[in-house]
DRENVEXMAR-969112 format. One record per atom (N, C-alpha, C): residue number from 1; x, y, z. Coordinates in Angstrom, 1 decimal. Layout:
N
+-----+--------+--------+--------+
|  nr |      u |      v |      w |
+-----+--------+--------+--------+
| NUM |      X |      Y |      Z |
...
+-----+--------+--------+--------+
This chain:
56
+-----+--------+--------+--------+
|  nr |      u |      v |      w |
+-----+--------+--------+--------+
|   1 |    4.7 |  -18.5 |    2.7 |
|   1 |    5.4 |  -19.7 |    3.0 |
|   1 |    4.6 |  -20.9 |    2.5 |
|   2 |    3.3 |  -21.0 |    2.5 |
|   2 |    2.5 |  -22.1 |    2.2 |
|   2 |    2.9 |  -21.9 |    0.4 |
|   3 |    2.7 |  -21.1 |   -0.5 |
|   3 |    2.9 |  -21.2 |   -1.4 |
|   3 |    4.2 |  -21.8 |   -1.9 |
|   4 |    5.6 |  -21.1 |   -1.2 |
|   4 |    6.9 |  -21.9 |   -1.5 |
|   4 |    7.0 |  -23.5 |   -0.9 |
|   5 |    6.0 |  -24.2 |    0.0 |
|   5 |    6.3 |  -25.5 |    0.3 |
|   5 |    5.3 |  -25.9 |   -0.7 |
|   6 |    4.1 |  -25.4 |   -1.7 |
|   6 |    3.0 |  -26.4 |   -2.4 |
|   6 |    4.3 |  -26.4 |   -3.8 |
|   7 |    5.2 |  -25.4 |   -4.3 |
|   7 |    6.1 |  -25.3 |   -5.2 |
|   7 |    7.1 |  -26.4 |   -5.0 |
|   8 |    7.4 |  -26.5 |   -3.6 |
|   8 |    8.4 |  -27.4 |   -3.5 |
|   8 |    8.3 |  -29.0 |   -3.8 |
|   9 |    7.0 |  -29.0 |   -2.6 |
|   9 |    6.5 |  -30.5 |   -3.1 |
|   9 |    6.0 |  -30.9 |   -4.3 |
|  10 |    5.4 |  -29.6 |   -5.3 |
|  10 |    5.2 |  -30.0 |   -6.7 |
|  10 |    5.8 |  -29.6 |   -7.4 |
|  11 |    7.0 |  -29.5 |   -7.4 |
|  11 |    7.9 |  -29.0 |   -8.6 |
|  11 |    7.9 |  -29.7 |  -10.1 |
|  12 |    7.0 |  -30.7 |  -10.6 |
|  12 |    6.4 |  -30.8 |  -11.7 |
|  12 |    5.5 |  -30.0 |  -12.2 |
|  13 |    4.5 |  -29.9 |  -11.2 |
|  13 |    3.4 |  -28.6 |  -11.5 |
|  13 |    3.4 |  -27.5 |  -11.5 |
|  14 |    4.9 |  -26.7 |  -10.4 |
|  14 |    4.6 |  -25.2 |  -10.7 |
|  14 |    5.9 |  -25.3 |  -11.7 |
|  15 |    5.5 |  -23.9 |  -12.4 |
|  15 |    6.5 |  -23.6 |  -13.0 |
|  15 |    7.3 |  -22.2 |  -12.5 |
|  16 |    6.3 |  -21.6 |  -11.7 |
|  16 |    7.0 |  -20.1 |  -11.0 |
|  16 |    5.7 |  -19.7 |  -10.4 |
|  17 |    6.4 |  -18.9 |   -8.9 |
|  17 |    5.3 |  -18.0 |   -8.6 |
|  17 |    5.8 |  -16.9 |   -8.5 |
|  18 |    4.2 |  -16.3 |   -8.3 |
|  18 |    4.0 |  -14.8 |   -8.7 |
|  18 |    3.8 |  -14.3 |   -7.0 |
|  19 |    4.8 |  -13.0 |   -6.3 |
|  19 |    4.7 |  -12.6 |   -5.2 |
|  19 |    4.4 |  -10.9 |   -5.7 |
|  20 |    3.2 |  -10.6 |   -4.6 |
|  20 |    2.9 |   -9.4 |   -4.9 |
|  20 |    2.4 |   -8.8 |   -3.5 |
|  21 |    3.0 |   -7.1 |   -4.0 |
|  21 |    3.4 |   -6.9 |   -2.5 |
|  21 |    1.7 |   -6.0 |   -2.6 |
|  22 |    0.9 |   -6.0 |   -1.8 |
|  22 |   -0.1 |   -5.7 |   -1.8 |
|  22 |   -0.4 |   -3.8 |   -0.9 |
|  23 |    0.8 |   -3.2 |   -0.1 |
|  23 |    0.9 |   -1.9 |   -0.3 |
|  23 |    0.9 |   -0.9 |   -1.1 |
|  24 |    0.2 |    0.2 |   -1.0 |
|  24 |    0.1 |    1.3 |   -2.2 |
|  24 |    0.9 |    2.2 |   -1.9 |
|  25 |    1.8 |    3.3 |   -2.8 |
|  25 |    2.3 |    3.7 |   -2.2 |
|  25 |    2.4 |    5.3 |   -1.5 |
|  26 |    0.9 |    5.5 |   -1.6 |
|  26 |   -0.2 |    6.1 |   -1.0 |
|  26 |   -0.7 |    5.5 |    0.6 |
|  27 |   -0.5 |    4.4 |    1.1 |
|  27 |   -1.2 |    3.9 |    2.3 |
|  27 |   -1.3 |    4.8 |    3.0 |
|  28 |    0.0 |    5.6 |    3.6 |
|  28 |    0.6 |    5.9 |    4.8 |
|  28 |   -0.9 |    7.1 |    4.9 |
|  29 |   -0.5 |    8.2 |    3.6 |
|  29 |   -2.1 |    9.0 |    3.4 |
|  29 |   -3.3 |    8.5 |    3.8 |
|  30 |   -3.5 |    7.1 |    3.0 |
|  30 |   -4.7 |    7.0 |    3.3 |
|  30 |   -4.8 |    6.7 |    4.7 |
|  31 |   -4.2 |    5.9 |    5.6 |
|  31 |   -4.2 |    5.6 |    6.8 |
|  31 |   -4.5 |    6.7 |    7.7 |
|  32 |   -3.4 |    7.8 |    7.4 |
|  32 |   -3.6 |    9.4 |    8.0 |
|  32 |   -5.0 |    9.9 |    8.0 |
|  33 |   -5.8 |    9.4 |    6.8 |
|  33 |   -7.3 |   10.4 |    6.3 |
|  33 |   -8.1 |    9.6 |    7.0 |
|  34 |   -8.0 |    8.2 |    7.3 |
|  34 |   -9.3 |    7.4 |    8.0 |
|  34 |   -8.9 |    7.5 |    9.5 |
|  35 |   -8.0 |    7.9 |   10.2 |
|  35 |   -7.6 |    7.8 |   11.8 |
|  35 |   -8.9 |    9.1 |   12.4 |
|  36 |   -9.1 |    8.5 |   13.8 |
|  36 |  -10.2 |    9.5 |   14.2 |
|  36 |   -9.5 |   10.2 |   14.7 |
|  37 |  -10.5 |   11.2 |   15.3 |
|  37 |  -10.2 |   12.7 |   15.5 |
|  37 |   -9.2 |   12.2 |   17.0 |
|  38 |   -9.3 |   11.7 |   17.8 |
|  38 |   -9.1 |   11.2 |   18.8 |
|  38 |   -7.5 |   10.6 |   18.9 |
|  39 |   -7.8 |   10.2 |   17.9 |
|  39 |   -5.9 |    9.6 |   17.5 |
|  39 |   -5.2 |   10.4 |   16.8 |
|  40 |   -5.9 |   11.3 |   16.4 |
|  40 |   -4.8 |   13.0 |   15.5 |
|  40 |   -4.6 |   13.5 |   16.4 |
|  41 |   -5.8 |   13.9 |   18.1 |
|  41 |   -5.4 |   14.5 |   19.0 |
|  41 |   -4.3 |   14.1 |   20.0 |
|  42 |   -4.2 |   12.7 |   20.0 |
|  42 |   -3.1 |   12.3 |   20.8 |
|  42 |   -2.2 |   12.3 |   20.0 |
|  43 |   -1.9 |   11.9 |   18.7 |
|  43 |   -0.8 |   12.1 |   18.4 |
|  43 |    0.0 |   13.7 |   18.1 |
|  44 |   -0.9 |   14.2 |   18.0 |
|  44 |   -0.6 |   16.2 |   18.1 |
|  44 |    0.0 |   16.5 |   19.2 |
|  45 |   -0.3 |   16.0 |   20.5 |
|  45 |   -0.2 |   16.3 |   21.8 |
|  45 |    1.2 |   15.6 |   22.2 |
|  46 |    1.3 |   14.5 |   21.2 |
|  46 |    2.7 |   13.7 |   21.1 |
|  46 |    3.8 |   14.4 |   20.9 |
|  47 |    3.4 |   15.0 |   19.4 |
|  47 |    4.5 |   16.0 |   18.9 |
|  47 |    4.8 |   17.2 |   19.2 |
|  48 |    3.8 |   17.8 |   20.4 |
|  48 |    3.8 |   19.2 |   21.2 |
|  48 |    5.1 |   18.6 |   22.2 |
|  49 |    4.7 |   17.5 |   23.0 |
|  49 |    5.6 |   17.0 |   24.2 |
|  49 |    7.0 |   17.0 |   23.8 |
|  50 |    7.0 |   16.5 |   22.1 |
|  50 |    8.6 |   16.0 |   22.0 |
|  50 |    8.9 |   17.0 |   21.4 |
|  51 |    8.6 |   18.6 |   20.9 |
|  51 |    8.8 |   20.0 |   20.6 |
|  51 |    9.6 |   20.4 |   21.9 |
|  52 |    8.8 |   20.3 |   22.9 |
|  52 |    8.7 |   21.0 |   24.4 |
|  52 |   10.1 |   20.4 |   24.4 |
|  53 |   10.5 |   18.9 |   24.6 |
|  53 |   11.6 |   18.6 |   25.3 |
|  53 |   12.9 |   19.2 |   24.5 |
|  54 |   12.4 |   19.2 |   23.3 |
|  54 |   13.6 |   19.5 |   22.1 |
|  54 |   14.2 |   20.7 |   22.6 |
|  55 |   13.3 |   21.6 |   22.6 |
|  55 |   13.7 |   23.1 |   23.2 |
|  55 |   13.8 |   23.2 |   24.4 |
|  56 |   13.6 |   22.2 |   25.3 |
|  56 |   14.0 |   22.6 |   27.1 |
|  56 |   15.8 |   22.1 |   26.9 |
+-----+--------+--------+--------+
């Protein structure tokens, strides 16, 4: 936002900006590989619960 109002007020000076989306499209992985053990175990225990109800 700060970029589109310095464009606006200088619209002699800019000529274009450049928007870049800064996600890889690998994150989701990498996020998965750095979570602790602690947060794989609750979320395992998440997906046993919503198993369990699927099947009750």
């Amino acid at each position: 936002m700060i970029a589109f109002e310095l464009a606006r007020r200088s619209r002699e000076r800019v000529a274009a900006l450049v928007l870049l989306d800064s996600s890889h499209p690998d994150q989701l992985a990498h996020f998965a590989a750095c979570a602790s053990a602690s947060q794989l175990a609750a979320e395992a225990e998440e997906r046993r619960e919503m198993a369990d109800m699927d099947s009750a």
